[in-house]
Residue, then its C-alpha position, 0 to 999 in steps of 0.5 A: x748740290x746741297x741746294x738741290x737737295x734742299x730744294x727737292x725736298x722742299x717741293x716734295x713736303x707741299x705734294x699732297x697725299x695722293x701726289x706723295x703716293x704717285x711719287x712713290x710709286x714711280x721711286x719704286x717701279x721705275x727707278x727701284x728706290x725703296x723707302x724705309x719710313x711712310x707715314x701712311x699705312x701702305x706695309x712699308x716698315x718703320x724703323x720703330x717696330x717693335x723688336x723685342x716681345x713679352x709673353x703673358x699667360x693670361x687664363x691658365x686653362x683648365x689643363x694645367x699639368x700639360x702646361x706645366x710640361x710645356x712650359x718647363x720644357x720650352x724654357x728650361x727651368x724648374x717646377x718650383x719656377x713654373x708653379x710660380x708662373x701658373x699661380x701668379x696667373x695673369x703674368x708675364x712668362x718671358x720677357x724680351x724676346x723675339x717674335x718668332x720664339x713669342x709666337x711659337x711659345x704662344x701657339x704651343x702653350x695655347x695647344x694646352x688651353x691656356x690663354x696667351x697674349x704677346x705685347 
């Protein structure tokens, strides 16, 4: 069986693109056999996504005293700590964490005209 193994594999790396997607396609449609890893941009997902997230406060804005609220109440620390954090602007907010709460903390700190990028 090994040999068969090896055998397939073999004839699938010397397909060509168009032959590699061909093939996909009747993995998927036919037989409903998903891969996890596609070296074209075809919106599979790759193992190596990136799981973890930073937030950068890039401009503070101009409304500062609403972002100190937000940020304070969304992170649960202190003033002294958010004062911190605005006046060391451009830095990192909070670091290693999931995209869902990157994007909510972006979307809400943005509504207080700050300038937010997530790595």
């Amino acid at each position: 069986m090994e040999n068969n193994v090896n055998k397939i594999a073999y004839d699938i790396s010397k397909l060509d693109t168009s032959e590699t997607d061909k093939l996909i396609d009747v993995l998927v449609n036919k037989y409903g056999i998903f891969a996890n890893i596609y070296p074209y941009p075809a919106g599979i997902v790759s193992i190596d996504a990136q799981t973890s997230f930073d937030v950068r406060i890039v401009k503070a804005g101009s409304t500062k005293l609403m972002l100190v609220k937000t940020l304070k109440e969304m992170l649960g620390i202190g003033l002294k700590y958010v004062k911190d954090i605005i006046d060391a602007t451009p830095c990192a907010v909070i670091n290693d964490v999931s995209f869902d709460r990157a994007d909510k903390l972006k979307t809400e700190l943005e509504k207080c005209g700050a300038t937010i990028e997530i790595r």
